[in-house]
VOBA-1610 file (N, C-alpha, C; in pm, whole numbers, padded with zeros to 5 digits, always signed):
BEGIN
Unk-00920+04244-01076Unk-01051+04186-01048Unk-01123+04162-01181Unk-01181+04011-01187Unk-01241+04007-01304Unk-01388+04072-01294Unk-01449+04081-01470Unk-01588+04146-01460Unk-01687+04087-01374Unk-01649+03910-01353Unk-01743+03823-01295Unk-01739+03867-01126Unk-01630+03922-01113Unk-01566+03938-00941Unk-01640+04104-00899Unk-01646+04170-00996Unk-01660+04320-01029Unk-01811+04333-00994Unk-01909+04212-01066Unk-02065+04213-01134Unk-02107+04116-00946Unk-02021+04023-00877Unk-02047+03974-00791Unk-02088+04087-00623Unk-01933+04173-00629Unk-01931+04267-00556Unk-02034+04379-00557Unk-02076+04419-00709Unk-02157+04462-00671Unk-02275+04461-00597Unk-02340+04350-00681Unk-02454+04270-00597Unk-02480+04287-00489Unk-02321+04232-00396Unk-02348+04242-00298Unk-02344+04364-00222Unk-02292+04479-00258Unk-02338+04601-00240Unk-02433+04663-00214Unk-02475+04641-00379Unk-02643+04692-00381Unk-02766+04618-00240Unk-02707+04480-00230Unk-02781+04451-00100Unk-02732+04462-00009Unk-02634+04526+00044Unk-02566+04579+00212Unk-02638+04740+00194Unk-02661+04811+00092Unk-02719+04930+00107Unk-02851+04941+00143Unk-02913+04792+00115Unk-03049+04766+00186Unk-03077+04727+00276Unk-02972+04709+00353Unk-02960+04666+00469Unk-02977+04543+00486Unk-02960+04456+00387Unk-02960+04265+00396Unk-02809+04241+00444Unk-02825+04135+00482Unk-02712+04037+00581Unk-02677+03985+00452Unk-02567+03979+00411Unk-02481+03906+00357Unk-02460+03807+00399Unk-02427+03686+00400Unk-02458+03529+00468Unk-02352+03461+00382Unk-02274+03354+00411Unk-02225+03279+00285Unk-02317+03255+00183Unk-02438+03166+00243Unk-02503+03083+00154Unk-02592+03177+00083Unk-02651+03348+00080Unk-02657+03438+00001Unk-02561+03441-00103Unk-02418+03448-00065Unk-02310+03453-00155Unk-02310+03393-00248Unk-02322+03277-00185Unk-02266+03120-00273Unk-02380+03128-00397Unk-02524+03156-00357Unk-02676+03165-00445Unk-02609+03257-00579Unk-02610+03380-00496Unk-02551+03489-00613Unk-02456+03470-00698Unk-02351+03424-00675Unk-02226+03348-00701Unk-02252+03258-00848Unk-02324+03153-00772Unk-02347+03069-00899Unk-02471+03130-01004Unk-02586+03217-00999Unk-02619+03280-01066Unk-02579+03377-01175Unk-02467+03433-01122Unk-02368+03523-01195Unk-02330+03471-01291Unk-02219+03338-01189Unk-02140+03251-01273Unk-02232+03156-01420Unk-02295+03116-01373Unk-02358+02996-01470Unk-02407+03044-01583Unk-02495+03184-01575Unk-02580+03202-01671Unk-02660+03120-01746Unk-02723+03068-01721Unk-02789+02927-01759Unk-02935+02890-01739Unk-03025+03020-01633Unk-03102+02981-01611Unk-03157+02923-01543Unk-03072+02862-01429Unk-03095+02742-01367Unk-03212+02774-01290Unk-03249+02616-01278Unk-03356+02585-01129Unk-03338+02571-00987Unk-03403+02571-00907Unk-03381+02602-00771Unk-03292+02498-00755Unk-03323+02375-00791Unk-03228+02236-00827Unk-03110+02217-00837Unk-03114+02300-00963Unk-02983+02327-01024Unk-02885+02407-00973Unk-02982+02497-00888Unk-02859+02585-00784Unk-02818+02543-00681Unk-02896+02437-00590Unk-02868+02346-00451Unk-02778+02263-00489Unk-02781+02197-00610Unk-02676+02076-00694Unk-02562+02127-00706Unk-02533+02277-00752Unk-02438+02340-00759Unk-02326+02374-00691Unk-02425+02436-00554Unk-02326+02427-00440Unk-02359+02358-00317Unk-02394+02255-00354Unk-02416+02225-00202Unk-02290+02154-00154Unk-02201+02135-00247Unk-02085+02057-00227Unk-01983+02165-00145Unk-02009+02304-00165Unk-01909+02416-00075Unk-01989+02418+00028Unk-02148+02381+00029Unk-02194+02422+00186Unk-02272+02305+00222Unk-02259+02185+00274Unk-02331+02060+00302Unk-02433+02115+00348Unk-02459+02182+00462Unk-02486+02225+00542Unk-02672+02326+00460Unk-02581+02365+00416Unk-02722+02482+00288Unk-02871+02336+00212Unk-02982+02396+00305Unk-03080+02333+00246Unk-03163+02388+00133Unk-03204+02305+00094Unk-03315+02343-00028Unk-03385+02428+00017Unk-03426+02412+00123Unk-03528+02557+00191Unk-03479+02711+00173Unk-03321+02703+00244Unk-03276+02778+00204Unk-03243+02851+00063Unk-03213+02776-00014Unk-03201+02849-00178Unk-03319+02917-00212Unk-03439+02845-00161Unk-03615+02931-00252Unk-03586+03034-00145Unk-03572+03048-00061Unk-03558+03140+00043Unk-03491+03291+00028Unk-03372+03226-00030Unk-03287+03300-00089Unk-03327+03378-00251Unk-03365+03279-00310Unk-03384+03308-00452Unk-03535+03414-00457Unk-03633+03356-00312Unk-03701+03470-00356Unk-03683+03624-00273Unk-03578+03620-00158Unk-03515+03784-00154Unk-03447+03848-00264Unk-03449+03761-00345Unk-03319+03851-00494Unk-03436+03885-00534Unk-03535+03789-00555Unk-03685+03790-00689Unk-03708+03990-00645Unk-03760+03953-00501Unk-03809+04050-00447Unk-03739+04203-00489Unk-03594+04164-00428Unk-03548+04295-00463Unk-03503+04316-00611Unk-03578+04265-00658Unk-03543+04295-00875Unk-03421+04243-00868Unk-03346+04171-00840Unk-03210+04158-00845Unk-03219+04020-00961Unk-03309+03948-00962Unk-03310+03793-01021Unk-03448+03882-01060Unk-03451+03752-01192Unk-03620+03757-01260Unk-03633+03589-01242Unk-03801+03539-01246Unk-03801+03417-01248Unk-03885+03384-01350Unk-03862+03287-01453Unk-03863+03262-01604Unk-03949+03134-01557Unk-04054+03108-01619Unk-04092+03003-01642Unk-04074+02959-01771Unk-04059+02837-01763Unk-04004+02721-01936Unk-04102+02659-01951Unk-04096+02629-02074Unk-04200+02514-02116Unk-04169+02387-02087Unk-04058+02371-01968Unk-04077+02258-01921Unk-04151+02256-01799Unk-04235+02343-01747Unk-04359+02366-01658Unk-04265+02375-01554Unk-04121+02430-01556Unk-04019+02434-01421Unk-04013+02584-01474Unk-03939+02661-01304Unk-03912+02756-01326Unk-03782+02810-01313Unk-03732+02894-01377Unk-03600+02906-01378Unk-03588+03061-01341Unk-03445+03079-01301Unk-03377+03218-01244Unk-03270+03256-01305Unk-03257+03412-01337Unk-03166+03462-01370Unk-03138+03602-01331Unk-03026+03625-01287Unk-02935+03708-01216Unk-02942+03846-01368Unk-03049+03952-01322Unk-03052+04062-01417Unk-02979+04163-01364Unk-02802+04157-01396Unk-02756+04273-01378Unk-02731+04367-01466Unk-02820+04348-01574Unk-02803+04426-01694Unk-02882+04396-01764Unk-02972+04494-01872Unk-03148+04535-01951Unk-03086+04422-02028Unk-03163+04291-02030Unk-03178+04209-02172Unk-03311+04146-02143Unk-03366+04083-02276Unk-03447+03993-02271Unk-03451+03879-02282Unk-03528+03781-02309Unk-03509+03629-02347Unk-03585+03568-02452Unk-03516+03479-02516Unk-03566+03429-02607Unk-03590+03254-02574Unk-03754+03210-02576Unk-03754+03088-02548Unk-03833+02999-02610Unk-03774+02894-02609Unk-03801+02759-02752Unk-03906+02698-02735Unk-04002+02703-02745Unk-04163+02675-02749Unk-04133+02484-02763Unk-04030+02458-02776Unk-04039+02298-02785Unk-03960+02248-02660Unk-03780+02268-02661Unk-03735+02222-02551Unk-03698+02282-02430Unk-03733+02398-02458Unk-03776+02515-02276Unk-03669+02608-02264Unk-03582+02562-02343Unk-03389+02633-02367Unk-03430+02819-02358Unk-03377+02871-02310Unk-03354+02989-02238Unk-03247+03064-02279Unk-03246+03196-02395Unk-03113+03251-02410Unk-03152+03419-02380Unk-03009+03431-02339Unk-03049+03584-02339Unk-02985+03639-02436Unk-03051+03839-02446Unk-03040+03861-02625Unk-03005+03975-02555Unk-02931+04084-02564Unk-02888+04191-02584Unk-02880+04311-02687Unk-02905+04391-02693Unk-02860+04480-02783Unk-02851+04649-02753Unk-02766+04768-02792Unk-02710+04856-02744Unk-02826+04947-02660Unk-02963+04953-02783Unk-03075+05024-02722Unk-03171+04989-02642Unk-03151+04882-02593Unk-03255+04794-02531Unk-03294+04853-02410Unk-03199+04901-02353Unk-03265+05014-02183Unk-03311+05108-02245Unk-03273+05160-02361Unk-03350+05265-02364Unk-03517+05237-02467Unk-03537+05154-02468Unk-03674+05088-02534Unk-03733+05052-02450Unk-03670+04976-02329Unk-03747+04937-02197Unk-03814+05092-02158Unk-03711+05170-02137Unk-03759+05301-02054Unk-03866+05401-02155Unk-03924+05328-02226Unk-03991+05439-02341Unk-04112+05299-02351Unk-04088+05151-02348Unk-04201+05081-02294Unk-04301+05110-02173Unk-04214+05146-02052Unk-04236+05156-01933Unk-04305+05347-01921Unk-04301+05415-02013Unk-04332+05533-02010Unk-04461+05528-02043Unk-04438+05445-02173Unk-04597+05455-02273Unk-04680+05360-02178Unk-04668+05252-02116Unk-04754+05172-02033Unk-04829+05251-01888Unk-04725+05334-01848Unk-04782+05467-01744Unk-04863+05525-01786Unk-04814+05617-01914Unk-04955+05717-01962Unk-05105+05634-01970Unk-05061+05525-02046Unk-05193+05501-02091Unk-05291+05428-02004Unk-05197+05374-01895Unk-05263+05326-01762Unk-05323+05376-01641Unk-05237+05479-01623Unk-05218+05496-01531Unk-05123+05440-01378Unk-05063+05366-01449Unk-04994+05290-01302Unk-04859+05351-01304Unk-04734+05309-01202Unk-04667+05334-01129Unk-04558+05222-01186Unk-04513+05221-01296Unk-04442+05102-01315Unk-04350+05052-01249Unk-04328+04942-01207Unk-04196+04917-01136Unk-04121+04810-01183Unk-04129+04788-01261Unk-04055+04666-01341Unk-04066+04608-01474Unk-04018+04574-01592Unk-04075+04485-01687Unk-03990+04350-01719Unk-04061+04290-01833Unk-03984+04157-01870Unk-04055+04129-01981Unk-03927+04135-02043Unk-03983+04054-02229Unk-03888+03938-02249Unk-04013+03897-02309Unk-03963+03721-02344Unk-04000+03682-02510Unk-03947+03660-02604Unk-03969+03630-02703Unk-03954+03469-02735Unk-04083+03456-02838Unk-04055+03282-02826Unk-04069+03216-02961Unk-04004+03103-03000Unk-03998+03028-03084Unk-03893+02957-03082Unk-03837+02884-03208Unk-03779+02749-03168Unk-03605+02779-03232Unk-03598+02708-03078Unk-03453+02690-03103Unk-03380+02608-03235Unk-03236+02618-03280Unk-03202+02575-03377Unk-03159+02433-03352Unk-03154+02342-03257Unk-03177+02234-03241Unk-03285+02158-03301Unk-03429+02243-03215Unk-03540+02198-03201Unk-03567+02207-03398Unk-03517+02288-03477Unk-03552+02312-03598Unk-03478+02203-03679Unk-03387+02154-03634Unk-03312+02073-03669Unk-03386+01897-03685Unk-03427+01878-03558Unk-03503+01775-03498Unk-03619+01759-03577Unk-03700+01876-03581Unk-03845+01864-03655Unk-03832+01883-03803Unk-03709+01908-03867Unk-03700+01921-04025Unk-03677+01756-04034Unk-03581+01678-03968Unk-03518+01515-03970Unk-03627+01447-03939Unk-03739+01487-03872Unk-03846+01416-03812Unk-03959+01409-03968Unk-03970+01535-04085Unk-04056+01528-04130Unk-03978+01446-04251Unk-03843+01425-04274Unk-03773+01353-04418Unk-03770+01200-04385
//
């Protein structure tokens, strides 16, 4: 079994222990989220598969996309292309995004859960609240976009 087959199953695990219905067109959502890594838009995920499920409406995908939102399973990213995009968080990273063409990467590194969990500590004390989630996004410009605006000023 590959990691992609491994990271899929789980998923769907983690939501049969919550007692959600597994459905194809759940599948198929998760599926290409996993698979793509990319960010995509609700768009971009109906475009994706709608060719395995004719049948699967657009209604259905926001539908879908926001039971993952809900259960922390997906985060939803807004771009600076005033669209919003989704990504399948099965593992602590953040994002880095291009203040010019909306491009979306994710960044990893070894300590990063454990900086989240020492973010999420210090934001309790000093609040008082009940944290239940975070999301960091770091922004500036992609190496395209740096590319473009250095050729733009010669």
């Amino acid at each position: 079994m590959s990691d992609t087959d491994k990271t899929i199953q789980e998923a769907i695990d983690q939501l049969r222990a919550k007692h959600i219905r597994i459905t194809p067109q759940r599948t198929l959502v998760l599926t290409c989220l996993i698979t793509k890594r990319n960010h995509p838009t609700v768009e971009t995920i109906y475009s994706a598969i709608n060719h395995e499920e004719p049948s699967l409406s657009l209604a259905t995908v926001y539908n879908t996309l926001k039971l993952f939102v809900d259960q922390g399973m997906v985060l939803k990213l807004s771009g600076n292309d005033e669209s919003i995009h989704y990504d399948y968080y099965g593992s602590p990273h953040y994002h880095v995004i291009c203040t010019n063409c909306g491009k979306i990467i994710d960044v990893t590194y070894p300590d990063f859960a454990k900086d989240l969990q020492k973010i999420d500590r210090i934001a309790a004390e000093q609040t008082g609240y009940k944290i239940t989630g975070n999301h960091v996004e770091v922004q500036g410009l992609c190496e395209d976009c740096q590319k473009k605006l250095a050729n733009q000023k010669n």
